[in-house]
PLY file of the C-alpha trace (Angstrom):
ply
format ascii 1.0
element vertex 181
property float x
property float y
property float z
element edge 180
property int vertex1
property int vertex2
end_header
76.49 95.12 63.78
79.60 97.40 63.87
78.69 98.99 67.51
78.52 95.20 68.70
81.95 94.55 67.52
83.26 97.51 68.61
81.80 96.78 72.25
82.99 93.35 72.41
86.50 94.60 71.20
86.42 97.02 73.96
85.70 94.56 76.48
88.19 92.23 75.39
90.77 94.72 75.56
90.11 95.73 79.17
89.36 92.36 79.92
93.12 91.55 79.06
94.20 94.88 80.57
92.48 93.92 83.98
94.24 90.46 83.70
97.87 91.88 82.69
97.51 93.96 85.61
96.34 91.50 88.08
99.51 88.96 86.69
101.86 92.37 87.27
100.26 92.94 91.37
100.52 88.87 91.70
96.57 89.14 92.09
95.70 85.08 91.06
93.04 84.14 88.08
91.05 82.12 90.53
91.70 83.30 94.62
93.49 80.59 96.57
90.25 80.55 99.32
92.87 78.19 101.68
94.95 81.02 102.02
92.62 83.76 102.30
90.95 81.43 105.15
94.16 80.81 107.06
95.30 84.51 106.70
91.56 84.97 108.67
92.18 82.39 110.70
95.72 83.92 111.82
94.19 87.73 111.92
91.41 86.54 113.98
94.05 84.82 116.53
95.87 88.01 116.62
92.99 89.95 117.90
92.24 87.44 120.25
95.74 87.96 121.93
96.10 91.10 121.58
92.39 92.28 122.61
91.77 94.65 125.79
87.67 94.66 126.58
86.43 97.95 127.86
86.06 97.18 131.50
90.16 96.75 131.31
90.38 99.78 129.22
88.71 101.61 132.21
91.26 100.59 134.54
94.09 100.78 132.67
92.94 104.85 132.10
92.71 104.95 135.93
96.48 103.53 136.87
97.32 106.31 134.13
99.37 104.00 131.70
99.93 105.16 128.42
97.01 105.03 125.31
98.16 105.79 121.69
95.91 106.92 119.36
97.30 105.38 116.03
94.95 107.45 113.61
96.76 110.46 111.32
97.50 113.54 113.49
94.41 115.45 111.72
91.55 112.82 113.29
93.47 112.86 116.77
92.65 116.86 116.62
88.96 116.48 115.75
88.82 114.19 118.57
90.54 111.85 120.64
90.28 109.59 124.22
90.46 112.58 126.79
93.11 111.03 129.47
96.43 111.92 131.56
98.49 110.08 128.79
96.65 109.76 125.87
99.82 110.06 122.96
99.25 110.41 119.18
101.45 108.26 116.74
100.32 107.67 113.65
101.01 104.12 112.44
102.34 105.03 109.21
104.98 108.10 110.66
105.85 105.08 113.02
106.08 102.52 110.37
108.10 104.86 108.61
110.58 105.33 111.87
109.40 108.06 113.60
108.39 108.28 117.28
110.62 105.60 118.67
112.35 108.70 121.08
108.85 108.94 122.00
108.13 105.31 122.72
111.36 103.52 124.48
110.57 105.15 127.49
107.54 103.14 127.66
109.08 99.97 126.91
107.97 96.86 129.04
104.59 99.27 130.66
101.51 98.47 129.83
100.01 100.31 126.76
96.90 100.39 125.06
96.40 101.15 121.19
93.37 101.88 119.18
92.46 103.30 115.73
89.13 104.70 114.55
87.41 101.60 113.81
86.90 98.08 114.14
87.75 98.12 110.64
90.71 100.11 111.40
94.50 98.79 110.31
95.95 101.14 111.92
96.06 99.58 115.11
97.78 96.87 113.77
100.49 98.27 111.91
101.35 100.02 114.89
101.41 97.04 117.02
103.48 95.56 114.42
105.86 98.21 114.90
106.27 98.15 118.42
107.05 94.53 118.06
110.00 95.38 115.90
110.84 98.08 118.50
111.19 95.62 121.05
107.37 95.76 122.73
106.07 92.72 123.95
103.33 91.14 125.54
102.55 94.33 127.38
100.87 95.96 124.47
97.03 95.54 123.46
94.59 96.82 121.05
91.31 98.10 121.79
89.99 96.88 118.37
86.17 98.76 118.55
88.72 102.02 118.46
87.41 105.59 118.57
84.19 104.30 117.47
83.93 102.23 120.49
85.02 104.48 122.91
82.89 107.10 121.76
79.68 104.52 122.19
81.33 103.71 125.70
80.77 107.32 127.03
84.23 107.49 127.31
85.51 111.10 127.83
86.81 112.27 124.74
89.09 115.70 124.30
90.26 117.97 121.06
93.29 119.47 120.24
97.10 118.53 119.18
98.79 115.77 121.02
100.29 117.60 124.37
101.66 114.56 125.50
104.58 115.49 128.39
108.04 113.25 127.43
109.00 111.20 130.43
112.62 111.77 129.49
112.88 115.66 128.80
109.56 116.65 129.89
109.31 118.92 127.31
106.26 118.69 125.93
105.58 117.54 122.49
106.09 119.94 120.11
102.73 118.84 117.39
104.40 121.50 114.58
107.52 119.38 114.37
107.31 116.82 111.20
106.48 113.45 112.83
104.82 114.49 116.10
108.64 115.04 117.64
110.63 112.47 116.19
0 1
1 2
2 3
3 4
4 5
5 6
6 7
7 8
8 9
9 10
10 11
11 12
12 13
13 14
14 15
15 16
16 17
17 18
18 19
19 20
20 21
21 22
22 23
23 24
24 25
25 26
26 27
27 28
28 29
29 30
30 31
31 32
32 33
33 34
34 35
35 36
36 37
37 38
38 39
39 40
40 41
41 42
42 43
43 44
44 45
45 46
46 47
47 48
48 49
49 50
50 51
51 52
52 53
53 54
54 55
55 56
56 57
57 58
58 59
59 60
60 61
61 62
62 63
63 64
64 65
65 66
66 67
67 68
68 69
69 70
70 71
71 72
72 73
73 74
74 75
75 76
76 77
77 78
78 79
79 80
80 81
81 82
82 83
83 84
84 85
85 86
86 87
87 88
88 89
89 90
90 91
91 92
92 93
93 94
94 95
95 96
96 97
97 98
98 99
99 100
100 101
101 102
102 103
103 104
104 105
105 106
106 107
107 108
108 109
109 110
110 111
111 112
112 113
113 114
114 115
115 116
116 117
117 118
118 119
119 120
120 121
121 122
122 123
123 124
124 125
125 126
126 127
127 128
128 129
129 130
130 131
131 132
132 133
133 134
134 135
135 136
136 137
137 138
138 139
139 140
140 141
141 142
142 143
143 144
144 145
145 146
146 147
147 148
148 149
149 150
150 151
151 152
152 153
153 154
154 155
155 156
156 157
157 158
158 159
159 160
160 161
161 162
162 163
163 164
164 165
165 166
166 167
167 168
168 169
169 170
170 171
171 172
172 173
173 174
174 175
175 176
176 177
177 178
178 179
179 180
């Protein structure tokens, strides 16, 4: 009878450790399923207007605007979208202020983001930062991401981001902290 005690004290405790956590994080007893539905609701509409389908993809690559790969510098090496101006910023360096140098010269051209996955936040963060930057309408996400392109056939290249800077044209120095800004 002692080991059942024991157990049930055990579980009470982390029971009421789980809970004092979850009150500490805000996490609620019982989920508020309204909210979680309207925050889908609002995620899905964001998708919607900010989706580019593949046949769109194709012809942005072929005018030659500008892709960014929003995945961490490391996956952009292993692989990325093979293309005249495919850049790498990764949404978290950007969320954290870097690669706006890189960036304003782009501002109000058509640009195309994508992450690794349709599963992939990166994409949005990064659209979230461009908005904050002064981007509008002009960028869109290619939500299947790397994934996707890699099913597509697209052509897909290795290597650190080489991308030329319309202002300097210098290119982009990958060894700097940040990508170059």
């Amino acid at each position: 009878m002692g080991t059942v005690v024991r157990v049930a004290v055990v579980l009470a405790a982390a029971f009421a450790a789980g809970l004092a956590n979850g009150r500490l994080r805000g996490v609620p007893v019982i989920p508020d399923v309204r909210k979680i539905l309207e925050q889908r609701r609002q995620h899905q509409s964001w998708r919607e207007q900010t989706s580019i389908d593949l046949e769109s993809l194709r012809q942005h690559l072929e005018v030659g605007f500008l892709v960014i790969d929003a995945r961490p510098r490391e996956q952009f090496e292993q692989g990325h979208l093979d293309a005249p101006m495919v850049m790498n910023i990764p949404a978290e360096e950007a969320a954290d202020g870097f690669h706006i140098d890189r960036m304003l010269p782009y501002l109000g051209q058509p640009i195309v983001i994508y992450c690794a996955s349709e599963a992939c936040d990166s994409a949005e963060t990064l659209w979230r930062v461009l908005r904050a930057w002064g981007f509008g309408s002009e960028v869109r996400v290619y939500h299947p991401g790397w994934e996707g392109m890699v099913a597509a056939g697209l052509p897909v290249g290795r290597g650190p981001d080489t991308t030329i800077l319309p202002v300097t044209g210098e290119p982009l120095d990958a060894t700097e902290e940040g990508g170059g800004g």
